[in-house]
C-alpha positions in Angstrom: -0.6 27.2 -15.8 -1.8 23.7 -15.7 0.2 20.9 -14.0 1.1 19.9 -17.2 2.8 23.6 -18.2 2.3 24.9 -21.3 1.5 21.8 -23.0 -1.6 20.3 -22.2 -2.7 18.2 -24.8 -0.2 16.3 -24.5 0.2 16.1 -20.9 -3.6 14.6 -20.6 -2.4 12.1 -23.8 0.7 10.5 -21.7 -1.2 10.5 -18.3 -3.8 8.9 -19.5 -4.5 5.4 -21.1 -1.6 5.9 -24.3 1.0 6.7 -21.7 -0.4 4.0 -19.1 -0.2 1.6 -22.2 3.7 2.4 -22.6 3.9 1.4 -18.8 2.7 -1.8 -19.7 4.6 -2.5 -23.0 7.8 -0.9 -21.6 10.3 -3.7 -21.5 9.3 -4.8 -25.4 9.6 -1.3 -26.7 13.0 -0.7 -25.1 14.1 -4.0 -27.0 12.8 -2.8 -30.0 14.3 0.2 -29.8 17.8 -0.9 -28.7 19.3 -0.5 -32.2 18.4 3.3 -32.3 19.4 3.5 -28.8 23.1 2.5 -29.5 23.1 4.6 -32.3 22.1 7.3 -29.6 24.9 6.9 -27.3 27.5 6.3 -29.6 26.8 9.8 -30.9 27.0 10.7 -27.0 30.7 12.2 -25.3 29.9 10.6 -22.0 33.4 9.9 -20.9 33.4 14.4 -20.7 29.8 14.5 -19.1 29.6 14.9 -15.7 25.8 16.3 -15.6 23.3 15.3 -18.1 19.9 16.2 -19.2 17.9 13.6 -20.1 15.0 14.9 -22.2 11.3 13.3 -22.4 12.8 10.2 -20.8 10.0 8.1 -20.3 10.2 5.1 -18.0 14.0 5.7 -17.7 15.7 3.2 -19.9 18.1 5.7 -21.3 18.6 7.9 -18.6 19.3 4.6 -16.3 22.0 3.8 -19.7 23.7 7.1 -19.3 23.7 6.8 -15.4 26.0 3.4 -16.1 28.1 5.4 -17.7 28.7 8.6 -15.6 28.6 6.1 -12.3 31.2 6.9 -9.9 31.7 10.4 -11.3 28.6 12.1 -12.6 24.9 12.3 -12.5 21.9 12.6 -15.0 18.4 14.1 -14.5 15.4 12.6 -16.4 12.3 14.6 -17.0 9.1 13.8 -18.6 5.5 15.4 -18.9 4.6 11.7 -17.6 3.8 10.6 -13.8 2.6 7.6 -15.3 6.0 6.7 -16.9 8.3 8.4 -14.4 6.4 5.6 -11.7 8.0 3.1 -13.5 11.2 5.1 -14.3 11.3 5.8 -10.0 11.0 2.2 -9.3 13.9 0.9 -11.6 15.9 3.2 -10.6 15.2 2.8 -6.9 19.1 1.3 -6.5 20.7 3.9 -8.8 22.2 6.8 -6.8 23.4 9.2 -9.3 19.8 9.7 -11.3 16.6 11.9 -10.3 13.8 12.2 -12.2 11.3 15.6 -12.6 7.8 15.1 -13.5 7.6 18.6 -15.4 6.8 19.9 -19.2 10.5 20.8 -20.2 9.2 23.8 -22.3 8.4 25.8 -19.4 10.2 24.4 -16.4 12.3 26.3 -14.4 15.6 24.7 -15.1 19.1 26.5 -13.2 21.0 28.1 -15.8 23.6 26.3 -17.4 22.9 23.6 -15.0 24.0 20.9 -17.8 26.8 19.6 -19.4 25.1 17.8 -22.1 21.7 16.5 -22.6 20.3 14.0 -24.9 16.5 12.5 -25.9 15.9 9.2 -27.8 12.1 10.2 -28.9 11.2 12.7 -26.6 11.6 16.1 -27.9 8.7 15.9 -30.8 5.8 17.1 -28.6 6.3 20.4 -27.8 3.4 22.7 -28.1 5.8 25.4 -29.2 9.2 23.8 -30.0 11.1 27.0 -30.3 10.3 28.2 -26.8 11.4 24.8 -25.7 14.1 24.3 -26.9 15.6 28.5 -26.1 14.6 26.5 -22.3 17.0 23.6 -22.7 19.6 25.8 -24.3 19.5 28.1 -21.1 19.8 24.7 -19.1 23.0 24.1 -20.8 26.6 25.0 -20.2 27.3 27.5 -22.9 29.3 25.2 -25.9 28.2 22.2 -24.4 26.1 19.8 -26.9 22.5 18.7 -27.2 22.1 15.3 -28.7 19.2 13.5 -29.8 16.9 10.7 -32.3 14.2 11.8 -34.0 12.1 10.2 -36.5 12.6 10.7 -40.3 9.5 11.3 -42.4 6.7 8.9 -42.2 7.5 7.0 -45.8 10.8 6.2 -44.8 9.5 4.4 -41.7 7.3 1.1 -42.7 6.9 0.6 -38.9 4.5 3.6 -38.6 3.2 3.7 -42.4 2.7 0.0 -42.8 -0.1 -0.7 -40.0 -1.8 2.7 -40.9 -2.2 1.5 -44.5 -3.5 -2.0 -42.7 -6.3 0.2 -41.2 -7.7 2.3 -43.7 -8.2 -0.7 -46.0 -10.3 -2.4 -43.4 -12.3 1.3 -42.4 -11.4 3.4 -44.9 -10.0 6.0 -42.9 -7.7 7.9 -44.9 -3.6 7.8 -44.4 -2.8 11.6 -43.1 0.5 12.5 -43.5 1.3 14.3 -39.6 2.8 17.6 -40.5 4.8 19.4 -38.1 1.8 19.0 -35.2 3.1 18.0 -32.5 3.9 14.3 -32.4 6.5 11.1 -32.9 7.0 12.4 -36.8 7.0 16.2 -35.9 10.4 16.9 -37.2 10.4 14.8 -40.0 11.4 17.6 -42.6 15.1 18.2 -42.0 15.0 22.0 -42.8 12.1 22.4 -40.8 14.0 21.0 -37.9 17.3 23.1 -38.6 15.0 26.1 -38.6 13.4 25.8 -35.1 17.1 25.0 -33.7 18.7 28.0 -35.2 15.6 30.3 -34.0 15.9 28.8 -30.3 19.8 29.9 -30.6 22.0 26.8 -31.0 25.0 26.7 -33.3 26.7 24.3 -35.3 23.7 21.9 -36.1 24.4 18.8 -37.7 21.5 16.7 -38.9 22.2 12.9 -40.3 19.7 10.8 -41.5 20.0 7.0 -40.5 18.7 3.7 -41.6 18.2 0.8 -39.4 15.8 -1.9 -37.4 13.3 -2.1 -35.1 14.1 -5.4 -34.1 11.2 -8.2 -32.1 11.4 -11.7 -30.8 8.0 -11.8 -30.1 5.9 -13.9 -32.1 3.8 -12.3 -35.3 0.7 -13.0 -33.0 2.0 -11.0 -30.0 3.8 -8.9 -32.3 0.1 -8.0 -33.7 -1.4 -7.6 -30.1 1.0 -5.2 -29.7 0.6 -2.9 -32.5 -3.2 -2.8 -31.3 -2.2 -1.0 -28.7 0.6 1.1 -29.3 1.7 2.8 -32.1 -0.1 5.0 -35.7 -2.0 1.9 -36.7 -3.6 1.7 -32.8 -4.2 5.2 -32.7 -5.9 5.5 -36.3 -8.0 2.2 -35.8 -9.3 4.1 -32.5 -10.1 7.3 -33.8 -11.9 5.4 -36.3 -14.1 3.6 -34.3 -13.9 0.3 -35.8 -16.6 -2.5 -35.7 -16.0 -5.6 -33.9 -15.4 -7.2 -37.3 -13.1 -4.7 -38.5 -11.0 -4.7 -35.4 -10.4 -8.6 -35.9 -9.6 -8.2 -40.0 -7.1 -5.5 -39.1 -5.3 -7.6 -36.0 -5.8 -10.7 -38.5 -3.2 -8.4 -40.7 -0.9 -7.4 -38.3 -0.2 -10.7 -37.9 0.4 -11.4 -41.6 2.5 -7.7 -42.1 4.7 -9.5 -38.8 5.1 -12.6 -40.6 6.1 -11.1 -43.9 9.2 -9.6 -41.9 10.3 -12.3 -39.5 13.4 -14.4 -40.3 15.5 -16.2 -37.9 13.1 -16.0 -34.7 13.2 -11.9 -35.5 11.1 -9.9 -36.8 12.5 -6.6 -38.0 10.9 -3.4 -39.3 12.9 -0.9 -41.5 13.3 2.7 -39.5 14.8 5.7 -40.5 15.7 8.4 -37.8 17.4 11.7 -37.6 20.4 12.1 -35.6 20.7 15.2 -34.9 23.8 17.1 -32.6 23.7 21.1 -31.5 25.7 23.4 -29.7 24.2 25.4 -27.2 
């Protein structure tokens, strides 16, 4: 088994220059995603968690949230398939004393069983090479009856900050708009009953799956708004597998920076977002 467990592909994808761009952009993308975050831990029982699971956690912006809240009497563990994120994760956290981090693929790490009394994700359970397996090994991680919480993303029409820039793209080098599927990826478990299937096959009870609308929310500027969404995001990853001329690179950044405008009032620009919230009992 690889360093990266049973999931490689995506291992090498968040090790490598995606998951070292997310590094960079870290700070923005947390703002952006502070909305869906709140909706996240208002979903959360924290005042009865004493030892939490944070799942695909990234550079540690949630599981630093959840360590606020359990401080003075609990702990939470943050694991991701990313050194390159858990770096950053490590060094924010270097004054926190109730939060570790494990640099592990949480489909096939070891876990100790029923180790955890909760465990949540905001985005990081939708790249699972097998999603079943992975999540029958957080289940076993969890105190029996304790809950599982976490965001995922609705289907890809319902979220103009995904659809909107690919659309952008394949005008400017025809590359066609792919809907994703159930492969492995940010819109993975877009289809509700395909999500309710794997959870009920890995052994949780009592699933409850509600579908909610809100913002991702910028103060950058359309301009830096743009710059980002070359890098990060559908549109960056579409316009790269494309391999886009000079010229068609500047046309699409050119309409980033109109699609930003379009949606900016007040000094914010925000883009619609639909996510699942989705709650399960081990």
């Amino acid at each position: 088994m690889s360093v990266y467990g049973e999931n490689e592909d995506q291992g090498k994808y968040w090790n490598e220059k995606p998951g070292r761009s997310w590094v960079l952009h870290d700070h923005e993308m947390n703002n952006r995603f502070q909305n869906i975050s709140d909706i996240l831990f208002a979903s959360l029982d924290a005042p009865n968690l004493s030892n939490v699971l944070d799942i695909g956690c990234g550079a540690g912006a949630t599981t630093l949230r959840m360590a606020k809240s359990l401080s003075g009497r609990g702990t939470v563990t943050g694991i991701d398939i990313s050194d390159a994120l858990l770096g950053l994760a490590r060094e924010k956290a270097s004054a926190v004393e109730n939060v570790t981090f494990t640099w592990a693929d949480a489909q096939s790490y070891q876990f100790e069983p029923a180790g955890f009394d909760g465990a949540f994700s905001r985005f990081g359970v939708m790249f699972f090479a097998d999603p079943v397996k992975a999540f029958a090994n957080l289940r076993a991680a969890l105190v029996p009856r304790s809950k599982l919480v976490f965001v995922c993303w609705a289907p890809l029409q319902d979220n103009p900050f995904f659809l909107e820039p690919m659309e952008v793209v394949s005008r400017h080098t025809n590359a066609p708009v792919i809907a994703p599927g159930t492969a492995p990826g940010p819109m993975a478990f877009g289809n509700r009953d395909y999500l309710s299937d794997i959870l009920q096959r890995a052994g949780y009870q009592a699933t409850e799956i509600v579908t909610r609308q809100t913002t991702l929310d910028t103060r950058q500027s359309p301009q830096e708004d743009a710059a980002l969404m070359m890098k990060i995001g559908a549109g960056a990853r579409m316009l790269f597998e494309a391999e886009p001329s000079k010229a068609q690179v500047h046309s699409v950044q050119e309409d980033f920076v109109r699609l930003s405008a379009a949606k900016r009032s007040g000094g914010i620009t925000r883009y619609p977002a639909t996510i699942h919230v989705v709650t399960a009992t081990a």
